[in-house]
C-alpha positions in Angstrom: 12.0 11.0 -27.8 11.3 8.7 -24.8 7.7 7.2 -25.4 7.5 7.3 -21.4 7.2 11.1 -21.7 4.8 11.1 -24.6 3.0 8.5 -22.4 2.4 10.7 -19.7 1.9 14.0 -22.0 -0.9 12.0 -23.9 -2.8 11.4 -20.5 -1.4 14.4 -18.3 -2.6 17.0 -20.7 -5.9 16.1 -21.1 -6.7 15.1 -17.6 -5.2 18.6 -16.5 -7.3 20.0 -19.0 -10.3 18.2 -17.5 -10.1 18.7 -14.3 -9.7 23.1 -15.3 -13.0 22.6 -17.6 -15.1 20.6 -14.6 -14.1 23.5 -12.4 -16.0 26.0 -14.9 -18.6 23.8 -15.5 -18.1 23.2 -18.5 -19.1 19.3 -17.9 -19.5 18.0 -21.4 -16.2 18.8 -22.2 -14.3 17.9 -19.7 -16.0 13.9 -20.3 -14.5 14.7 -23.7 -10.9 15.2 -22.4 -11.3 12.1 -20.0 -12.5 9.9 -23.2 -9.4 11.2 -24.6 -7.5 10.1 -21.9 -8.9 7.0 -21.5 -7.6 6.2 -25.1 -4.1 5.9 -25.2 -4.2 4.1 -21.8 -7.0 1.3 -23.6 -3.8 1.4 -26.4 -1.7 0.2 -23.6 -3.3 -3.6 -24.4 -1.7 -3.4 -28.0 1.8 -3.1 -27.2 2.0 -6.4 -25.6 2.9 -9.7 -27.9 0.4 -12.1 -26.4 2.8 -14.6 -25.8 1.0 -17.7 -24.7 -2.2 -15.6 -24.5 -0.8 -13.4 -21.9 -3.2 -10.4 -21.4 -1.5 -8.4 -18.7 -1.6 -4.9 -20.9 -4.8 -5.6 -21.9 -5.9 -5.8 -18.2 -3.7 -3.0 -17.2 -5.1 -0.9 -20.0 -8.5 -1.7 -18.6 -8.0 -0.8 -15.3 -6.1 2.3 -15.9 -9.0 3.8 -18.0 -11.8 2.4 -16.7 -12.0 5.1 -13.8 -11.4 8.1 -16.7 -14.5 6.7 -18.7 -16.7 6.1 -15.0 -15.8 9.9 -14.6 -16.6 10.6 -18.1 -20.1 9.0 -17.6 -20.5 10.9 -14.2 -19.9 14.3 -16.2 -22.1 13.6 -18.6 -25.2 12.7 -16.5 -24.6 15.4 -14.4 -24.6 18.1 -17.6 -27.9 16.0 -18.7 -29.3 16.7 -15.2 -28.1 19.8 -14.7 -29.2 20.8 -18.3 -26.1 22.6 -19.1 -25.4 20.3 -22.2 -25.4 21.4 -25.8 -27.0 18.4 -28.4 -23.5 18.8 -30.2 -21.1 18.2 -27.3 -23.3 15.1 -26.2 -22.8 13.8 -29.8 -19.1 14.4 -29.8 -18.7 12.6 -26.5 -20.8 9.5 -28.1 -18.7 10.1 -31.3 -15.3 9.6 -29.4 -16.9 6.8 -27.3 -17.2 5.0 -30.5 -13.7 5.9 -32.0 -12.4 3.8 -28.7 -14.2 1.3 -29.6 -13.3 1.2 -32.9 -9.8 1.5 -31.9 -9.9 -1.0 -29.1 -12.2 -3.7 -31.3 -9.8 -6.3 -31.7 -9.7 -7.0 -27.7 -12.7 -7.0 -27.2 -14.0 -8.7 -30.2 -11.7 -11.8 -29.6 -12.4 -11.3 -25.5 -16.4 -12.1 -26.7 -15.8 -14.8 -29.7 -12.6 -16.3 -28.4 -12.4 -15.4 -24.6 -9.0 -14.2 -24.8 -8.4 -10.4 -26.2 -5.4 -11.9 -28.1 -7.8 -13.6 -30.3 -8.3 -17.5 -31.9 -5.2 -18.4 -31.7 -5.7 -18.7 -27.8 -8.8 -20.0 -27.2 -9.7 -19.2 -23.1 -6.2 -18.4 -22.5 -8.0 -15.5 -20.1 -9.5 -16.5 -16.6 -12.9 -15.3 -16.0 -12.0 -12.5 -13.8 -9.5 -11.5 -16.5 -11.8 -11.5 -19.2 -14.4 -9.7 -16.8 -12.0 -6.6 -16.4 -11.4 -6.5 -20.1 -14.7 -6.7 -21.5 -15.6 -4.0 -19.1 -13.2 -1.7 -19.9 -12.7 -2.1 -23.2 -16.8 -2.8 -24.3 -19.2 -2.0 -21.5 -17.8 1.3 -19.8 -17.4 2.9 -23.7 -21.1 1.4 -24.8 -22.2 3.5 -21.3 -20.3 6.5 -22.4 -22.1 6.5 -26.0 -25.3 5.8 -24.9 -25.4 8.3 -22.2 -23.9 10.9 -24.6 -26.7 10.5 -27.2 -29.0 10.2 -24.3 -27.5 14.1 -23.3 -27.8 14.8 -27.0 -31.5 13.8 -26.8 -32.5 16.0 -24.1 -30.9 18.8 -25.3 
């Protein structure tokens, strides 16, 4: 199968389905299925080689999902304030926040130590505006999502 169209099914599907679940209200979820989204597109850094610490996918993976997890946040401060979310699906959206991370910790692990997502073996290879745009997509934006999800949880 052509991994362009499981591409587009792994962030198409979910983003449909978010969009359908914001238009009931059911906010909480439809963070979830952004988060969801926002992960195969943070994936898009791996496929890359790094060759001579080049960290175009990891930037492109950044960009692309960064606006998904913003939304994500958005949805699940306005459930919090609208108290419409459940204490389980504000753990679930913290729980998924951390799985990116987890997934995603080896870009922005070597992005703090090393200052290049492609790790020691290029020490500053990444400009400062590059390594700005990673370490916001790929640590701050998914911190935000898990600590406003367990702040949700909290107030249920």
């Amino acid at each position: 199968m052509n991994p362009f169209v499981i591409i587009v099914g792994a962030v198409c599907l979910p983003l449909v389905a978010s969009v359908i679940l914001a238009c009931v209200s059911r906010w909480m979820w439809a963070a979830a299925a952004m988060i969801i989204t926002a992960m195969p597109l943070q994936l898009l850094g791996f496929t890359g080689t790094c060759t001579q610490g080049a960290d175009g996918t990891f930037i492109t993976g950044s960009i692309l999902s960064a606006p998904l997890l913003f939304i994500a946040i958005c949805f699940i401060l306005w459930a919090s304030f609208k108290r419409t979310a459940a204490r389980s699906t504000g753990i679930f959206a913290a729980a998924l926040s951390l799985i990116l991370l987890a997934l995603t910790r080896n870009a922005w692990l070597g992005a703090v130590l090393y200052g290049s997502p492609c790790g020691a073996d290029y020490l500053h290879a990444s400009g400062a505006e590059g390594l700005l745009i990673i370490l916001g997509g790929y640590l701050a934006l998914p911190l935000l999502v898990t600590a406003c999800g367990v702040w949700s949880a909290s107030r249920a």
